[in-house]
Steps between C-alpha positions, in 0.01 A plus 500: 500500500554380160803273365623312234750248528779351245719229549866359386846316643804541556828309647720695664746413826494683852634387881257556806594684791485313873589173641157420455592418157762249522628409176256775307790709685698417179469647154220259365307520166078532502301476218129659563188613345413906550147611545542895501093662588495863371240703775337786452140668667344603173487399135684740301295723225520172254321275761833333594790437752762483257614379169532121533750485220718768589503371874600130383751660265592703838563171687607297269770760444579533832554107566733449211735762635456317877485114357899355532582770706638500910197729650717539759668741302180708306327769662089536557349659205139674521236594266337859423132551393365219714390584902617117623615163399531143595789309382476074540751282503378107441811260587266250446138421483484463907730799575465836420616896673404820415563867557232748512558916486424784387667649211380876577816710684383624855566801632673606835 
């Protein structure tokens, strides 16, 4: 598997879900760093995964519609051309979640 990986921030607000979040419960504000690792099995014909540029302009793009925003109320987006991706989330230098999936529809 091949990747490349680009990074940028955002701040946005959300609320957790659960009494296992006490006060996170609450609308609170989060600023973070985003690692997002395109994925795919082969090189494409040009000997790459994908257009660095485009992808950071991709991101980027993405983040300034999310950053100052409730994610509570945005829905998931997904990508197109690439098979998987891993998006990071750094709240700080010690903490960090991710999501992992594929990108590719399944079918029933």
């Amino acid at each position: 598997m091949y990747s490349v990986t680009v990074r940028g921030h955002m701040m946005i607000a959300h609320s957790l879900t659960g009494d296992v979040f006490g006060p996170a419960q609450r609308l609170h504000g989060a600023t973070y760093i985003v690692d997002v690792e395109f994925r795919r099995p082969d090189l494409d014909a040009d000997g790459i995964v994908i257009d660095i540029g485009r992808a950071t302009g991709t991101v980027h793009g993405v983040l300034a519609e999310l950053s100052y925003r409730n994610l509570d109320d945005e829905p998931a987006f997904a990508g197109r051309a690439i098979e998987s991706v891993r998006v990071t989330l750094h709240e700080s230098h010690i903490a960090a979640a991710s999501f992992d999936g594929s990108l590719r529809a399944t079918s029933h």
